[in-house]
C-alpha positions in Angstrom: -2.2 -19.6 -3.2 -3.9 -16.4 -2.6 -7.7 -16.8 -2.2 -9.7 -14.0 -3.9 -13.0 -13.1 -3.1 -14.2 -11.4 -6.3 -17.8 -10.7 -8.7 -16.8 -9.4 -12.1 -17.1 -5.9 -11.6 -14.6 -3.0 -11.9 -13.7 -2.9 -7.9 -13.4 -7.0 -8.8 -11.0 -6.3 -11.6 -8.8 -4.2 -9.6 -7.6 -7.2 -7.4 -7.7 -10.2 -9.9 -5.7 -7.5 -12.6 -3.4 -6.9 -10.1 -2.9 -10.8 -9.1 -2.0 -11.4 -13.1 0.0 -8.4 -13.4 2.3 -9.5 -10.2 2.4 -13.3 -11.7 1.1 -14.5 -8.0 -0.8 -17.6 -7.6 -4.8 -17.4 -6.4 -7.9 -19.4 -6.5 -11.1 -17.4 -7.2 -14.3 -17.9 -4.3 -17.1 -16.0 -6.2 -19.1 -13.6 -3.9 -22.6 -13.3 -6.4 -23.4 -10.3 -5.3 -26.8 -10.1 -7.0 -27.9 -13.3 -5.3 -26.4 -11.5 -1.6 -23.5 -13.4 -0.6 -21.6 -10.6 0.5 -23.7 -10.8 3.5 -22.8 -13.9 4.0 -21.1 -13.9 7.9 -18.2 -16.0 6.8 -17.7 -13.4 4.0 -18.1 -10.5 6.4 -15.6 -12.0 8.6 -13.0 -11.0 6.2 -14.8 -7.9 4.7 -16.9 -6.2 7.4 -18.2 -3.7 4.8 -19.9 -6.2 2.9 -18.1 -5.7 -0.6 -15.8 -7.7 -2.8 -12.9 -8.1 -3.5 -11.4 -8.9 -0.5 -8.2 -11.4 0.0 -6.9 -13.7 2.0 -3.1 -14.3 1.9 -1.8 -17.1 3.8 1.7 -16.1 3.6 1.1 -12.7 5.3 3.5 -10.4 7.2 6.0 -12.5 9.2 4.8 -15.4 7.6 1.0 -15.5 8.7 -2.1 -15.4 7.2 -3.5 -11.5 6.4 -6.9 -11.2 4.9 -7.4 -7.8 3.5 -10.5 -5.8 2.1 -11.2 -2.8 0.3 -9.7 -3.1 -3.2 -7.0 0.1 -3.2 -6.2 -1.3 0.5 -5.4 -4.9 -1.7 -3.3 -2.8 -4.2 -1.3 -1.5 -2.2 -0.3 -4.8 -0.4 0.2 -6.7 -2.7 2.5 -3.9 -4.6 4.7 -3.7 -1.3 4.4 -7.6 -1.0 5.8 -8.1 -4.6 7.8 -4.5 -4.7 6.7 -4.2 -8.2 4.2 -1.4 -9.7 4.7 1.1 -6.7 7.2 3.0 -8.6 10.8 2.8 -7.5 11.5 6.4 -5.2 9.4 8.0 -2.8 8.4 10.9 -4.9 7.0 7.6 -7.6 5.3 6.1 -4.4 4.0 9.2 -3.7 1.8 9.9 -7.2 1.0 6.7 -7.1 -1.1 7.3 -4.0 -2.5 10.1 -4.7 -3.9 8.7 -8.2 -4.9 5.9 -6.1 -6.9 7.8 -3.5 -8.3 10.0 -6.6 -9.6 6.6 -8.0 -10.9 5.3 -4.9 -12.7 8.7 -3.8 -13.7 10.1 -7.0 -13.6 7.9 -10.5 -15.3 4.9 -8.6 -18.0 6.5 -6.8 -19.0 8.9 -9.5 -18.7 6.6 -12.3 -20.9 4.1 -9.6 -23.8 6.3 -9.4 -23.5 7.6 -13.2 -24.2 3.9 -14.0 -26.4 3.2 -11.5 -28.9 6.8 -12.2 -28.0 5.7 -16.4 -28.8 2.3 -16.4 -30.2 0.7 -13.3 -32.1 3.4 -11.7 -35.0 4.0 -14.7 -35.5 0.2 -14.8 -36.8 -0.4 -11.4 -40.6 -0.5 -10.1 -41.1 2.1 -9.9 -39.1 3.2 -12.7 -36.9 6.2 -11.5 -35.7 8.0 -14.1 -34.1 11.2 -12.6 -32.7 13.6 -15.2 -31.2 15.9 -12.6 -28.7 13.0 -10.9 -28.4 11.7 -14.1 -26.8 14.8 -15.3 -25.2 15.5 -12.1 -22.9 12.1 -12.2 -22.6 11.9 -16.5 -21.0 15.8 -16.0 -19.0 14.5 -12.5 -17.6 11.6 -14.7 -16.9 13.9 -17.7 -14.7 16.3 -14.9 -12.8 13.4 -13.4 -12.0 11.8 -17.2 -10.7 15.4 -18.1 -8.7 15.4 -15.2 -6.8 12.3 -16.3 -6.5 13.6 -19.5 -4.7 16.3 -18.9 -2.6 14.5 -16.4 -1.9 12.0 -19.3 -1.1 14.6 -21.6 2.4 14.8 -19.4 2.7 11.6 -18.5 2.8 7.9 -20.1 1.1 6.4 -17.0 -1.1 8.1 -15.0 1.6 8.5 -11.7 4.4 9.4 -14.3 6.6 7.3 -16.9 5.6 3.8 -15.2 2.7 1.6 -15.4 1.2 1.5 -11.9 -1.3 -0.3 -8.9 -2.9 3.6 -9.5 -3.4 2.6 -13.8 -5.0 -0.7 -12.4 -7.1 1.1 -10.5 -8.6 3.3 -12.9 -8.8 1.2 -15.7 -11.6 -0.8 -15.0 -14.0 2.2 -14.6 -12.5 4.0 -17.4 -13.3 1.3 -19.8 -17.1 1.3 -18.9 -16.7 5.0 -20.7 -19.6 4.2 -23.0 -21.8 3.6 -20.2 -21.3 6.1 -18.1 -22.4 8.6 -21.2 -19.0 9.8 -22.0 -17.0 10.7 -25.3 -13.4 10.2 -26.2 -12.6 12.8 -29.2 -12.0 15.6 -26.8 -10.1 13.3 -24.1 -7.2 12.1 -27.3 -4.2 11.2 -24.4 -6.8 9.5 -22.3 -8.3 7.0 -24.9 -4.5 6.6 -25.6 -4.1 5.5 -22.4 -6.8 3.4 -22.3 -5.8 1.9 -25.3 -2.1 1.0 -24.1 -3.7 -0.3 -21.2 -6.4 -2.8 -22.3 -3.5 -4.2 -24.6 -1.7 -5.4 -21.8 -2.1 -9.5 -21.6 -2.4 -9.1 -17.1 -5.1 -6.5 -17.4 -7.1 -8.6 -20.3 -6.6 -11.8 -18.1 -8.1 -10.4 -15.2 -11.0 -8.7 -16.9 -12.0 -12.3 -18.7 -12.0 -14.0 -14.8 -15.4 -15.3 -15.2 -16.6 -12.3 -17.9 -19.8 -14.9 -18.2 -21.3 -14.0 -14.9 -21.4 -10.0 -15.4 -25.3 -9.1 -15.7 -27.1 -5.6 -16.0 -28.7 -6.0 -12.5 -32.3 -6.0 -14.4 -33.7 -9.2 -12.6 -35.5 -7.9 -9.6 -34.3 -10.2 -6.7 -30.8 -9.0 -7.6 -32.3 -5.0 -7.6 -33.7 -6.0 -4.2 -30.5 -7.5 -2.9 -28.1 -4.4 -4.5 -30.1 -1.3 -4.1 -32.2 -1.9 -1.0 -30.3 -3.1 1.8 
């Protein structure tokens, strides 16, 4: 068993899709980020940055336990640990990376702070409603999704005919489209995408894992714990 350390979130979803998609065995340890256990020093032990997901494999290389945080860090090992989803040549290995490290330095973080100056941001005391970063991230996210839309428009799967660790990674963002501001009738290959996707019975297991628990980060102790430290 593979012990997760996971919040419903999209970073979350990477690691617990990615479990499901790879048929491994896990057991879930919920890290409530709005209550501040991911500053927990057992949890930091395993995931210095303080943020989930993070993993703990017990039948790591040579047959030790690995933990491992940082959720396209997690992709990737448990891709090579399985040999599944990572494409089967180099050149495949290769777009799959780069999609990956697109995700992880772009989609996330932009997509992050187009929610968080959307959503979060105007509801905190004092409110702060800032139309200039709100625009700034809604237009970033709008770039990225074209991007992957054109990229689609070639491809089935984001790193090329295959479904991939890099499609896991995106997904989860990408299907928070609505809140990040964002339209689909100009983006047709991406909403395909998407669409093919979500339909998948791994990716729609992982995003249920304990669906009940995802909030919009409006109670104030949570604000104080996310925002401010």
């Amino acid at each position: 068993m593979i012990d997760l350390y996971f919040w419903p979130t999209p970073n979350g979803w990477k690691a617990s899709i990615a479990l499901e998609e790879m048929d491994l065995p896990y057991t879930t340890h919920l890290i409530n980020i709005g209550k501040g256990d991911q500053f927990d020093p057992e949890f930091l032990k395993i995931a210095p940055n303080n943020r989930m997901p993070a993993i703990v494999d017990p039948d790591g290389p040579d047959g030790t336990p690995i933990s491992v945080f940082e959720s396209g860090a997690i992709l990737m090992y448990l891709a090579r640990k399985t040999g599944r989803f990572y494409g089967k040549t180099e050149r495949d290995r290769i777009a799959v990376e780069e999609w990956l490290m697109w995700q992880m330095g772009g989609v996330g973080p932009m997509a992050g702070q187009a929610h968080h100056f959307l959503k979060y941001a105007p509801n905190l005391e004092p409110p702060q409603d800032l139309p200039y970063a709100k625009d700034r991230y809604r237009a970033e996210v709008g770039r990225l999704y074209g991007v992957l839309d054109r990229r689609l428009a070639e491809n089935e799967y984001v790193a090329g005919d295959f479904y991939s660790i890099a499609d896991m990674s995106i997904w989860g963002w990408a299907s928070l489209w609505e809140g990040q501001q964002q339209v689909l009738e100009d983006k047709p290959h991406f909403a395909r995408w998407l669409e093919t996707v979500s339909a998948r019975p791994g990716v729609q297991s992982g995003r249920v894992l304990h669906a009940e628990l995802r909030g919009d980060h409006r109670d104030k102790q949570a604000q104080g714990v996310l925002f401010k430290r």
